[in-house]
BAVEX-374195 format. One record per residue (C-alpha): residue number from 1; x, y, z. Coordinates in nm, 2 decimals. Layout:
# residues N
<node NUM,<X,Y,Z>>;
...
This chain:
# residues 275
<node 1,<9.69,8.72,3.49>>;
<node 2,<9.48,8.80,3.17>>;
<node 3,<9.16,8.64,3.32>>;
<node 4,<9.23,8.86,3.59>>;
<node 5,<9.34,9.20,3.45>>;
<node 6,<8.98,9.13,3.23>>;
<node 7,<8.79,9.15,3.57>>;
<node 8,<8.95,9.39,3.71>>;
<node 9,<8.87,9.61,3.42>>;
<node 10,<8.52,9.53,3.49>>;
<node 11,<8.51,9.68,3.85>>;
<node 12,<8.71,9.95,3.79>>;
<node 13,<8.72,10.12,3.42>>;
<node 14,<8.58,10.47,3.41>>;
<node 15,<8.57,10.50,3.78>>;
<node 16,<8.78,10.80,3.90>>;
<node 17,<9.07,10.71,4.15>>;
<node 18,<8.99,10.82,4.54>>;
<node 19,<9.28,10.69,4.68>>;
<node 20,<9.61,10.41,4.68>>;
<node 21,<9.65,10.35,4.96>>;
<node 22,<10.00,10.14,5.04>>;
<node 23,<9.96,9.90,5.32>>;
<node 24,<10.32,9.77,5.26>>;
<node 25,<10.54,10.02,5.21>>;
<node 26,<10.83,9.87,5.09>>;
<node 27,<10.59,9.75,4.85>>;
<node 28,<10.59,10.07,4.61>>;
<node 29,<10.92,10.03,4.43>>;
<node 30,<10.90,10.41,4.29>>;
<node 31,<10.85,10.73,4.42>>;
<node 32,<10.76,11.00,4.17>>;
<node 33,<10.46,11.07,4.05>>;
<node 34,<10.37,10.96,4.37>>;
<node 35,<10.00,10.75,4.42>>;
<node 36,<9.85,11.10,4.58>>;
<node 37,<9.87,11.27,4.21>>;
<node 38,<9.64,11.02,4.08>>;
<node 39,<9.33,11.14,4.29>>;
<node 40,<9.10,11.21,4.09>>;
<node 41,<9.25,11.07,3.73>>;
<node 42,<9.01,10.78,3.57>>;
<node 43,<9.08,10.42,3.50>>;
<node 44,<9.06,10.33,3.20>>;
<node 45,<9.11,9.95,3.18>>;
<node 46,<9.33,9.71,3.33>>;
<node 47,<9.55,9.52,3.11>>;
<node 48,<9.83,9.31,3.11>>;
<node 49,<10.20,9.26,3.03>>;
<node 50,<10.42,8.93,3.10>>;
<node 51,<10.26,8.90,3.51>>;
<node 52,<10.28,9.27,3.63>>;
<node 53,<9.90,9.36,3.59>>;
<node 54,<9.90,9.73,3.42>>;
<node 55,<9.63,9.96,3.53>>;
<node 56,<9.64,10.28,3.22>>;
<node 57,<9.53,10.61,3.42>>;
<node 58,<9.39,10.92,3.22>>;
<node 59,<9.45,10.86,2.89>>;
<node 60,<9.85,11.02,2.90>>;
<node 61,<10.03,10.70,2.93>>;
<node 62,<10.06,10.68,3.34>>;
<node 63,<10.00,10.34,3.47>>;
<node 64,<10.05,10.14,3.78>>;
<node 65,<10.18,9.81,3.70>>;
<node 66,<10.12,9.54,4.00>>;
<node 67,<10.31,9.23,4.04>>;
<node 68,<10.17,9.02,4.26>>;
<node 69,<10.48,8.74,4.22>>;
<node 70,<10.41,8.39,4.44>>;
<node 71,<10.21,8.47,4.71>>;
<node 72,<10.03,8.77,4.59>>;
<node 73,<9.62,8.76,4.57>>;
<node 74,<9.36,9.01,4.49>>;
<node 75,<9.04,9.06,4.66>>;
<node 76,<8.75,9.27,4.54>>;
<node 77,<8.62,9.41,4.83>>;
<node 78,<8.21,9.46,4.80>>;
<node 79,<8.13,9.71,4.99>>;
<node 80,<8.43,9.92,5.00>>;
<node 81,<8.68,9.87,5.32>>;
<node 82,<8.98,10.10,5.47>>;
<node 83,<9.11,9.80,5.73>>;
<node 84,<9.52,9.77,5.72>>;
<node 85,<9.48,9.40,5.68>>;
<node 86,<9.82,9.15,5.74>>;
<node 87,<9.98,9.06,5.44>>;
<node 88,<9.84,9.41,5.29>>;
<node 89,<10.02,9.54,5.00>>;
<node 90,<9.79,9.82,4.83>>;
<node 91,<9.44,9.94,4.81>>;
<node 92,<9.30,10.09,4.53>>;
<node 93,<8.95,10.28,4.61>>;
<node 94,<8.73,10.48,4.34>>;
<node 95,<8.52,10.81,4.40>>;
<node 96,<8.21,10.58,4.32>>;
<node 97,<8.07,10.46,4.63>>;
<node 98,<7.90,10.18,4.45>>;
<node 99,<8.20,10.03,4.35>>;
<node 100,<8.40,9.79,4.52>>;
<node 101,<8.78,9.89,4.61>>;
<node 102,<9.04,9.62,4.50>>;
<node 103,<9.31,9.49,4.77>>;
<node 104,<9.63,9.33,4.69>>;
<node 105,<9.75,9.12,4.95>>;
<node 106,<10.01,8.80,5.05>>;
<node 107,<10.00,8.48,5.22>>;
<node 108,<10.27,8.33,5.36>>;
<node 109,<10.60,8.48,5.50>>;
<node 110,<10.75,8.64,5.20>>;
<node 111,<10.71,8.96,5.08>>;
<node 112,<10.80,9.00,4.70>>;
<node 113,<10.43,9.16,4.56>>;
<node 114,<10.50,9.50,4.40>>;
<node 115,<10.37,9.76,4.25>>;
<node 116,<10.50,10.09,4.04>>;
<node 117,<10.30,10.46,3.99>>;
<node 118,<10.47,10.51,3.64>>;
<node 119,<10.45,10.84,3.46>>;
<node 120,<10.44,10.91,3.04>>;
<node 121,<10.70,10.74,2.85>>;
<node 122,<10.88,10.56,3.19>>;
<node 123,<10.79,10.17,3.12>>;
<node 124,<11.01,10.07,3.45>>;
<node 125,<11.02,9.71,3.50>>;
<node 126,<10.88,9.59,3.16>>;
<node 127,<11.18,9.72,3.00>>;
<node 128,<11.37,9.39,3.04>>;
<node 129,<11.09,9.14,2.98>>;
<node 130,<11.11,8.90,2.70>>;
<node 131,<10.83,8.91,2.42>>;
<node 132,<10.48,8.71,2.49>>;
<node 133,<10.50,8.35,2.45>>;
<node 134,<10.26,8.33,2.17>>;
<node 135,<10.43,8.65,2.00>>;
<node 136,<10.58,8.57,1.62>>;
<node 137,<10.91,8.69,1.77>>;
<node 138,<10.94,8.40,2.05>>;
<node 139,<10.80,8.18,1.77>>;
<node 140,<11.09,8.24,1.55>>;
<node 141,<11.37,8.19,1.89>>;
<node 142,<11.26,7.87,1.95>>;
<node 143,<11.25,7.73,1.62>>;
<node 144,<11.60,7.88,1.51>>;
<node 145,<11.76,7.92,1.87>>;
<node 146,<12.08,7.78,1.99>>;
<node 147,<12.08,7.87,2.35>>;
<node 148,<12.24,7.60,2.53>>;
<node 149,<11.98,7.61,2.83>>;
<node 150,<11.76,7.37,2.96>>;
<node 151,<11.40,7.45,2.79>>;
<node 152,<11.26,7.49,3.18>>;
<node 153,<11.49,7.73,3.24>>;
<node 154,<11.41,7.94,2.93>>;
<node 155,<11.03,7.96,2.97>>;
<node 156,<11.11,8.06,3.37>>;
<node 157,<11.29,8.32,3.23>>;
<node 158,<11.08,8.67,3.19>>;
<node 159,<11.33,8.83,3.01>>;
<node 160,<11.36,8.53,2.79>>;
<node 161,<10.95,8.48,2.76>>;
<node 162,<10.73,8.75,2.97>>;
<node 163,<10.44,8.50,3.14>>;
<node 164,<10.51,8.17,3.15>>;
<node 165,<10.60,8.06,3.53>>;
<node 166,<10.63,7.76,3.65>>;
<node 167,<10.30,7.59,3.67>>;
<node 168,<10.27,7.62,3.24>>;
<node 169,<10.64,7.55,3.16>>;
<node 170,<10.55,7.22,3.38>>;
<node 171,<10.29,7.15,3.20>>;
<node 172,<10.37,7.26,2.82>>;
<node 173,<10.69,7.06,2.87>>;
<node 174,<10.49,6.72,2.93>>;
<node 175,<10.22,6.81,2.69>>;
<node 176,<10.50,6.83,2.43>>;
<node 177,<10.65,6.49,2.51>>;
<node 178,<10.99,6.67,2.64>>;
<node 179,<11.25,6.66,2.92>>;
<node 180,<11.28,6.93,3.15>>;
<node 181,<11.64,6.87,3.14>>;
<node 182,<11.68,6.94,2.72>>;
<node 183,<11.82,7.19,2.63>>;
<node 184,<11.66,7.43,2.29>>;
<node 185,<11.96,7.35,2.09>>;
<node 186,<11.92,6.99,2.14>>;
<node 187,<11.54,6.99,2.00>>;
<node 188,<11.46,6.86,1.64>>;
<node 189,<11.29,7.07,1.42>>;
<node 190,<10.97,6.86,1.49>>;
<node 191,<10.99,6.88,1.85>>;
<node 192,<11.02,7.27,1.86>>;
<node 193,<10.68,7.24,1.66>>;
<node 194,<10.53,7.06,1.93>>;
<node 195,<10.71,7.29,2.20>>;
<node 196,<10.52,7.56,2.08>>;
<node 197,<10.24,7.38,2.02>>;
<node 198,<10.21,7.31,2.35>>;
<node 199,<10.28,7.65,2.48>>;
<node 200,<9.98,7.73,2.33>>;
<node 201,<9.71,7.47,2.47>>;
<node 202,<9.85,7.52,2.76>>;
<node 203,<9.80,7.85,2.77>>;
<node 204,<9.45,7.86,2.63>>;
<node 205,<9.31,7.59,2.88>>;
<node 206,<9.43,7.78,3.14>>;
<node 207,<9.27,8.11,2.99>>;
<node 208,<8.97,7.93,2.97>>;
<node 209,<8.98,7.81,3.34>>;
<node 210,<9.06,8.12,3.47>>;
<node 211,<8.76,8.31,3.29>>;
<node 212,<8.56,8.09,3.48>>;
<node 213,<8.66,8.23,3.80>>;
<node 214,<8.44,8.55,3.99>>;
<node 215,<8.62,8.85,4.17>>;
<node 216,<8.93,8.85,4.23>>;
<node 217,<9.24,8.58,4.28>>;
<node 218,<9.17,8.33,4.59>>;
<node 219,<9.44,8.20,4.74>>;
<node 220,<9.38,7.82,4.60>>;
<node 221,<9.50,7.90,4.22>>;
<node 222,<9.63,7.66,3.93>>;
<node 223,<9.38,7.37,4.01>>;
<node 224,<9.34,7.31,3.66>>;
<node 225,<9.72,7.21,3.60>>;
<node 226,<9.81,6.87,3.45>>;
<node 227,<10.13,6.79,3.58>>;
<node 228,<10.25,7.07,3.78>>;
<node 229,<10.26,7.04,4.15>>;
<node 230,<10.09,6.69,4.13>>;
<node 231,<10.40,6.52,4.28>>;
<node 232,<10.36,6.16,4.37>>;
<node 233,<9.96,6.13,4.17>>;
<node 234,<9.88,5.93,3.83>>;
<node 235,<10.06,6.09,3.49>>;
<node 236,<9.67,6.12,3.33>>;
<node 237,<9.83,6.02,2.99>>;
<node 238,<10.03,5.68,3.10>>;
<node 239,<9.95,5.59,3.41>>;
<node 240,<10.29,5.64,3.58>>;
<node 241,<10.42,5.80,3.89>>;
<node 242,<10.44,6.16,3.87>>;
<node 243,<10.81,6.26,3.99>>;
<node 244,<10.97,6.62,4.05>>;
<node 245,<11.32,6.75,4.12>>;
<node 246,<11.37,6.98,4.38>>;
<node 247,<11.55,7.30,4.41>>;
<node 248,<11.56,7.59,4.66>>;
<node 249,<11.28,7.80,4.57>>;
<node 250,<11.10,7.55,4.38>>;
<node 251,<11.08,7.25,4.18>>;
<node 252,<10.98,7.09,3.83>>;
<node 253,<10.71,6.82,3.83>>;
<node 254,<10.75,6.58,3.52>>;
<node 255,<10.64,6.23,3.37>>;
<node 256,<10.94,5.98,3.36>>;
<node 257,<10.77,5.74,3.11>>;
<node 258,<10.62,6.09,2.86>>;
<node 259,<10.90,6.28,2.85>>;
<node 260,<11.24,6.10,2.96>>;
<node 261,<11.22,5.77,2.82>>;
<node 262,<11.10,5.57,3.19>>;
<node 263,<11.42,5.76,3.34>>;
<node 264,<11.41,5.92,3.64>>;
<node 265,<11.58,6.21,3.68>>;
<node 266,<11.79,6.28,4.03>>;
<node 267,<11.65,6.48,4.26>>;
<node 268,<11.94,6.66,4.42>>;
<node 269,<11.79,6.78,4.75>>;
<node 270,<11.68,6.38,4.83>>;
<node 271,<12.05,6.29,4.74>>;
<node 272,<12.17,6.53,5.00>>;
<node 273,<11.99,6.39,5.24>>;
<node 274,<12.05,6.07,5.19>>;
<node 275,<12.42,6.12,5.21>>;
């Protein structure tokens, strides 16, 4: 999302807003000010906060945050377009013919992208998020926490950690040698160092992927994970079987021989239908 929110500055900082246009109107989870009072107002970049995207609009402290959640993309549309494509969620055009208009969009069946027209002092949904996960104040929970969670459950959790998701907790945990089953309060001293450590490289790998990229966000995204997703392929640091468990909405890849000492840990949707 940082990669991103950096290109996204480049197409559209200083460019005077011509229209949002929501595609998906369940999409736009508030009403006042509404997108129409922005005509007009200039962009000045587009930054970033946990995974809502936050686009600051003339200078007052009114921005639109976007959240594009799992199946949310972004296309930079060169030339311009007005189409009401499927999977549509908003368009943002400028006054400046020249530039491209930015679409946010979804694949797949669910619709959980978002976005938010937020006026002077109303910070909406970032109210509850957590701090960054390379903040000194997420630094300090995890090396003198005692939250009795699993550590994969913490870094999911935005209002624990803003930015994480899946595909980095995943990989963080077996780049720091640990379960996804531990919990914080379990963790040495020395393993919290490495947690954190972790957190980190992870992060900046994928930072340095990402900047990589051109436009916008295609819908193939987190091909530079390690672990995450790879279900079934080589661990690249052992030479093991890559194994996951399996929940509802998603699951948690992991390295038996890394990070559980050769254990495999149950996979409770297989065991239910096995019964």
């Amino acid at each position: 999302m940082q990669a991103l929110a950096e290109r996204l500055t480049d197409v559209l900082a200083g460019a005077e807003i011509a229209s949002l246009t929501a595609i998906q109107f369940s999409a736009l989870k508030t009403f006042a000010p509404a997108p129409e009072e922005l005509r007009g107002r200039r962009i000045e970049r587009v930054g970033r906060r946990g995974k809502f995207l936050v686009i600051d609009v003339g200078g007052d402290g009114t921005r639109v945050l976007v959240h594009l959640s799992q199946g949310g993309r972004v296309t930079i549309e060169k030339p311009p377009k007005s189409t009401r494509p499927k999977g549509g969620v908003v368009r943002i055009t400028t006054a400046d013919p020249d530039r491209p208009s930015v679409l946010v969009h979804e694949y797949g069946t669910e619709r959980k992208a978002a976005w938010w027209v937020l006026g002077p002092g109303d910070d909406g949904p970032l109210t509850t998020l957590g701090p960054e996960p390379l903040s000194d104040e997420f630094a300090t929970f995890v090396r003198t926490g005692t939250d009795g969670r699993r550590v994969h459950t913490i870094l999911r959790d935005q209002h624990t950690v803003a930015g994480m998701g899946r595909g980095y907790t995943d990989d963080a945990l077996h780049r720091a040698k640990l379960s996804p089953y531990a919990s914080l309060k379990s963790l040495s001293a020395d393993e919290r160092e490495r947690l954190l450590t972790a957190i980190a490289d992870v992060l900046a790998d994928g930072l340095e992927h990402e900047r990589a990229r051109k436009g916008g966000l295609p819908p193939k995204v987190g091909d530079h994970w390690v672990v995450h997703g790879r279900y079934g392929q080589t661990c690249p640091t052992c030479g093991d079987d890559l194994r996951r468990v399996s929940y509802e909405a998603y699951e948690v890849t992991y390295c038996p021989t890394c990070q559980n000492d050769g254990k495999v840990l149950a996979d409770r949707r297989m065991s239910r239908l096995i019964r």
